[in-house]
C-alpha positions, 0 to 999 in steps of 0.5 A: 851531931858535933862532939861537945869539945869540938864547939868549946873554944880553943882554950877550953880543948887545950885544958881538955889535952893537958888534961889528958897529958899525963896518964898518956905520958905515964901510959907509954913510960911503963909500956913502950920500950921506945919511950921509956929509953927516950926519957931515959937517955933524954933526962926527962921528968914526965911529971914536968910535962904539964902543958902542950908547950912542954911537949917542946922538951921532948925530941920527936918521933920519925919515921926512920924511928918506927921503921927501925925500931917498931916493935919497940913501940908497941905497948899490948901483948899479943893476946891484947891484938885484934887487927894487924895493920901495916903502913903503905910504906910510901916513904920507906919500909911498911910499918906494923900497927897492931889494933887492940878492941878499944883502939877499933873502937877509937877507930870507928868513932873518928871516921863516924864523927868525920862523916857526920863532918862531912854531912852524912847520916844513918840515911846515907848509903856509902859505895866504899871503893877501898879495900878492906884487904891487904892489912889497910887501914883505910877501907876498914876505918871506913866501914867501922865509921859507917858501922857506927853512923848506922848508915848503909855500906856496899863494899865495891872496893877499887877499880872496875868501873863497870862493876861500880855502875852496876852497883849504883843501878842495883842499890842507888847508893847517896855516896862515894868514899874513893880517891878523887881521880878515879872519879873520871874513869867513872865518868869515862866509862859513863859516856863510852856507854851511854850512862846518865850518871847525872840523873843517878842517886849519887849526891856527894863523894867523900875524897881521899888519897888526893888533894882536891884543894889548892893553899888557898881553898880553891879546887884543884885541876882534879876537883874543878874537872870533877864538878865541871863533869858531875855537880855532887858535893866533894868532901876532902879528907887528910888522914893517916895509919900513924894517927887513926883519927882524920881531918874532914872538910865540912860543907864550908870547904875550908880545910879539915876539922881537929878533933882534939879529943883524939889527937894533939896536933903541932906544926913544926918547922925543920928545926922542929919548932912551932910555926905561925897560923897560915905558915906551912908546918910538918905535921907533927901529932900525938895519939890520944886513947891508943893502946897499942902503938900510941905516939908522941910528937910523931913527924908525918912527913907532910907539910900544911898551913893551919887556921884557928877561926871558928867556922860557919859549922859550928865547929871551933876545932882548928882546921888543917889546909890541904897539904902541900907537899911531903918533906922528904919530897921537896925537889930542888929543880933548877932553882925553884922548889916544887912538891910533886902536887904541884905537878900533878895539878898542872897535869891534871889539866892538859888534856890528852895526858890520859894517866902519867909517873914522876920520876925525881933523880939526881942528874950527873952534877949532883942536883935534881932532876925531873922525868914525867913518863906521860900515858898518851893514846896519840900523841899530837904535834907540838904536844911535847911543846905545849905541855912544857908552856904549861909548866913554865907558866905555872912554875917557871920551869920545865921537867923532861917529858918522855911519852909512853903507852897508856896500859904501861903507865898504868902498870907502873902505876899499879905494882904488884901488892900496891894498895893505891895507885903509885905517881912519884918515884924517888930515885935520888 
């Protein structure tokens, strides 16, 4: 079922929004130590802020910001504080986002919404392939969500691809909630055993972690290889623990849906200033009905396009592309500039690179320079060549390219504590 606000037209969300504008406002002046310092030291006048155009009057909020500052945000006492939950520090120092009960409650409606997006039911049974450990968000707003959908959940987590099968065998589970290139091990490990996973209850997986789609709403490398292998539905998702609220593709596959009664959402150039339908643009949000850390103007750090035609859904919420690429990412190699994702895919498509790393560091004449450390079990003649044809056919250019054993990439891959698999390391 889609939530009323999500079928109103766009006009209607953003009197919705202003609607909400002001106890938000009011909500983090008297409680968030961060904001109400801001507005002092900024001379802002929350009772002028009446519209989201007059969101612009006030500066936005980094990462650097939270990172030095965190407590400063938090707006509950202790005693409010159900859940502790922290960042996967990607891009810096991992963050603590205290939940209180009304925030996992906000929590469990956005991802049952967002699975009901991606056509799910309370018939459905979910194999969940995150954790629910290690203070993630992630595995546990999964659960919620499926809680409230009233579906079914089997709590697999990561990895192990034989307990995976066992459990598809015992249980016939409909769905998948994993990161798509984990997708393949699966199928590996299938045809290394002789398993029929085509003809298995599996009907569709919900994506997340990676993109499976490129600008233009075609499937990457990752997905055209997925479907090529085992034709389920493939349902792309974009979220993260600052926002607690995700955006999930529906069946129509052309990028993921707002949901406008849990977050304002801008997109911004580096100047921080709103850019055009179908231009890329940082992410840029503000958490509605949060009570322990909400946010305001908040950078993800991640750049998309966005688009406001209704889609065949039903839904008239604007809907975010895939995501390009992390600002704070951008490389400068010989003149172009490349996103890791850009990478990935072309690697994604050759085959014999079993698994891989990215390295981005500053060479000896200050500029960037690219190290692709490739997981390989032979290592066939002119490989070396030929993986660099592809680069310079897709991006013009050509990164360094170093061979290494697979069980060692895969190390790298997985450091010790990390809750996802790590591919890019910034070293500049």
């Amino acid at each position: 079922m889609i939530p009323d606000i999500e079928t109103k037209s766009l006009i209607e969300q953003k009197i919705y929004q202003e609607a909400k504008l002001p106890a938000f406002l009011q909500y983090v002046s008297e409680r968030s130590k961060f904001y109400s310092e801001l507005f002092k030291k900024e001379n802002i006048d929350i009772s002028k802020i009446r519209t989201l155009e007059d969101l612009q009057q006030i500066p936005v909020t980094t990462k650097d910001d939270i990172q030095s500052c965190n407590d400063d945000f938090i707006c509950v006492p202790p005693s409010k504080i159900i859940d502790y939950i922290t960042t996967s520090g990607t891009l810096g120092d991992p963050v603590l986002f205290p939940m209180t009960d009304k925030d996992l409650d906000r929590l469990a409606y956005n991802e049952c919404i967002s699975f009901e997006c991606a056509d799910s039911t309370s018939d459905d049974v979910f194999q969940l392939m995150t954790t629910l450990d290690k203070r993630f968000m992630a595995g546990l707003a999964y659960f919620l969500g499926i809680r409230k959908l009233g579906a079914g959940v089997v709590r697999v987590g990561g990895g192990i691809p034989e307990l995976q099968w066992d459990t598809i065998n015992r249980i016939n589970p409909t769905a998948f909630v994993t990161v798509p290139s984990f997708l393949l091990k699966l199928i590996e490990y299938a045809e290394a055993n002789g398993i029929d996973y085509k003809n298995t209850s599996i009907t569709k997986a919900i994506c997340i972690g990676e993109s499976l789609r490129n600008e233009d709403f075609s499937l990457t490398t990752l997905g055209q290889r997925i479907k090529e292998k085992w034709d389920i539905k493939l349902y792309s998702t974009y979220a993260s623990t600052e926002m607690s609220s995700a955006f999930t593709e529906c069946a129509a596959g052309k990028g993921g849906h707002h949901h406008p009664e849990l977050v304002i959402v801008e997109f911004l150039d580096e100047n921080n200033k709103p850019v055009s339908e179908g231009e890329a643009g940082e992410v840029t949000i503000t958490t509605l009905g949060v009570e322990g850390m909400p946010l305001l103007r908040f950078k993800t750090g991640d750049l998309c396009s966005h688009y406001s035609a209704p889609c065949s859904c039903g839904r008239t919420t604007i809907r975010l592309g895939p995501i390009v690429g992390r600002r704070k990412q951008m490389i400068k190699y010989k003149g172009t500039t490349l996103y890791p994702p850009a990478l990935y895919d072309i690697l994604n498509n050759i085959d014999g690179v079993k698994n891989y790393v990215v390295e981005v560091y500053t060479n000896e004449i200050g500029t960037d320079e690219i190290l692709i450390r490739i997981g390989c079990e032979m290592i066939p003649e002119n490989f070396e060549k030929d993986i660099k044809d592809h680069f310079r056919a897709k991006l013009r250019v050509a990164p360094q390219v170093k061979f290494e054993p697979v069980e060692l990439i895969n190390k790298i891959q997985f450091p010790e504590l990390s809750r996802k698999p790590v591919v890019f390391f910034d070293k500049r």
